[in-house]
N, C-alpha and C positions, 0 to 999 in steps of 0.2 A: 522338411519344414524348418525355417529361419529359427533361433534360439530367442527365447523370449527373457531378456534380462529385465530384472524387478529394479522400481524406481522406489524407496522407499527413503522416507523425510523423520529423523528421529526429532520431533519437537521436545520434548521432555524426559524423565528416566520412566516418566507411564503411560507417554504416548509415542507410535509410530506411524504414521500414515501412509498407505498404500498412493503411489501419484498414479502408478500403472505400470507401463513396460516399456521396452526399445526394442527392435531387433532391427540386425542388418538384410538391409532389400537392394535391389540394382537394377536400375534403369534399363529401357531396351537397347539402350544404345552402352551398356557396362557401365554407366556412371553407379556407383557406391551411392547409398545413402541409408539414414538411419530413421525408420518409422515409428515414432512416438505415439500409443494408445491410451488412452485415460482407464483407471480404475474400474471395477465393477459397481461400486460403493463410493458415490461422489467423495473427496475430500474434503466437503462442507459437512458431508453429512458426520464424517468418520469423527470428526473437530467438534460439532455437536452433540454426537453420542460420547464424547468423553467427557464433556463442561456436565451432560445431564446425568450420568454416571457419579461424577465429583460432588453432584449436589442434591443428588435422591434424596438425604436426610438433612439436608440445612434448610432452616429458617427462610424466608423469603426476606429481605431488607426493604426494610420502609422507602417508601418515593423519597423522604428528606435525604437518607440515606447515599441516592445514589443522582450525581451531578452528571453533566453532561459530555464533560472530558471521557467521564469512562465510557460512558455509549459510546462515543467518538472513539475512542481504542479498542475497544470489545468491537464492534462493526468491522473493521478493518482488520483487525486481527484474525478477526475469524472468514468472514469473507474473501479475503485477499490472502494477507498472508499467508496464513494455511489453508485456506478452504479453497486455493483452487492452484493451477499451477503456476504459479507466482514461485509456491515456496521450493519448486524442483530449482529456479533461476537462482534464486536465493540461497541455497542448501551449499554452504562451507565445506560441507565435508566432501564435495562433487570436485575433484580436480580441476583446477583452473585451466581454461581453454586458451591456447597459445595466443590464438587470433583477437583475443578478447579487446585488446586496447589497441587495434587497427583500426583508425579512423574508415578506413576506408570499405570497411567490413560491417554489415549489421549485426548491432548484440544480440539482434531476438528476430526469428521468424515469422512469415507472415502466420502462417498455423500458430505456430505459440499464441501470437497476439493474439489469434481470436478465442484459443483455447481458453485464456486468462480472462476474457470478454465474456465468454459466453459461461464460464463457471462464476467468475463473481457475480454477472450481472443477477443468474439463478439462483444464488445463495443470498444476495443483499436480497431479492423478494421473496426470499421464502423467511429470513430474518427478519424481514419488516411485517409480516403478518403472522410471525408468530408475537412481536412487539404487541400490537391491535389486538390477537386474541387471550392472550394470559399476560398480562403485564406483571403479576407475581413472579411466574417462571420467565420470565424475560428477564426482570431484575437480578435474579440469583444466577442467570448464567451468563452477563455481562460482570459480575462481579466477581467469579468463576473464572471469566477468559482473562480479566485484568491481572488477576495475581497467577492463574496457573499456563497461561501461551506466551513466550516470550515476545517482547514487542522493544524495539528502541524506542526511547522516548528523547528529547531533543528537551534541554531544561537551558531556561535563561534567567538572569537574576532579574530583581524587580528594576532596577534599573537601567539595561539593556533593553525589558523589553516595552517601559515606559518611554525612552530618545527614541523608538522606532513605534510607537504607537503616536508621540506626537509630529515623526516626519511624514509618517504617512499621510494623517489628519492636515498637517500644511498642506502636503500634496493635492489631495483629495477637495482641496474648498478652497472656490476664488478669493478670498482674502489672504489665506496660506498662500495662494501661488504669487500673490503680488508683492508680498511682502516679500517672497522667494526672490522672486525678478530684482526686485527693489536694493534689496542687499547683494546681491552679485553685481550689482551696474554702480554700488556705494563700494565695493571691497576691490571690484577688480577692475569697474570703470566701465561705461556706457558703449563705446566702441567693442571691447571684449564681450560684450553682452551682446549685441546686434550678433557680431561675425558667428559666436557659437550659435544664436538660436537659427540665423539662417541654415548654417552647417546640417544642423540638428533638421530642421525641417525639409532639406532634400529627402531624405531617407522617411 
């Protein structure tokens, strides 16, 4: 019987999550290859039972309380990142795969993909009704996954992201886009402005 190596994801010093196992199998034809099993215990669920563990004895926080950035990171965190196998791709501590930055190779398997498919899409539904049915305990463990499941967060000043909130909105609305047009054919002149948009329009 093939050895069954454990796939295990240390998210934090109180959490570890079970992703499953690997073991090597071989084709009938001798080709090698490695068969990836999932968990007994979804890794949504494992990721849930430790936010509801963390917050058995906390207070519930008021609706004011909690904005929608953190839903938006709490969801994703727990769904994706760690709740499904996302965080095996993601797990630093996994030896870098030589072939990795081979254009010419894929990063992710057709299985993986659907593995990562078919666990978030299970965990965002069962997340989203448990939102519906206890929105007390929805709130305390959204506020739970914010400060206790690591998550990169991407911070831009008020300034950065006010010049790309107004070029979108140019972009976005026929007046923005004429006055767009308008200053490219005043800055760099009316023939360089035809040749690019035709260019641009082939494609």
């Amino acid at each position: 019987m093939p050895q069954h190596h454990p796939l295990t994801i240390t998210v934090n010093e109180q959490l570890t999550i079970d992703a499953g196992y690997w073991q090597e199998c071989v084709e009938e034809d001798q080709t090698p290859y490695r068969l990836i099993s999932p968990p007994q215990t979804a890794m949504y669920r494992q990721a849930l039972s430790y936010l509801e563990e963390a917050t058995k004895d906390m207070k519930a926080p008021a609706k004011s309380r909690l904005h929608f950035g953190e839903v938006a990171i709490a969801t994703v965190a727990v769904c994706l990142r760690w709740g499904s196998y996302f965080a095996v791709l993601a797990n630093h501590d996994l030896p870098q795969w030589t072939a990795a930055f081979d254009p010419e190779v894929s990063g992710i398997g057709d299985g993986e993909m659907a593995r990562i498919n078919i666990e978030a899409s299970a965990a965002l539904s069962d997340w989203i009704d448990l939102m519906q049915a206890d929105q007390q305990r929805f709130r305390k463990l959204v506020k739970a996954a914010v400060q206790l499941l690591p998550f990169p967060i991407a911070h831009l000043d008020g300034s950065t992201y006010y010049n790309r909130f107004r070029a979108l909105g140019a972009i976005n609305s026929t007046t923005g886009r004429r006055y767009l047009m308008e200053a490219f054919a005043r800055d760099f002149g009316s023939e360089w402005l035809e040749r690019e948009k035709a260019r641009v329009l082939v494609h």
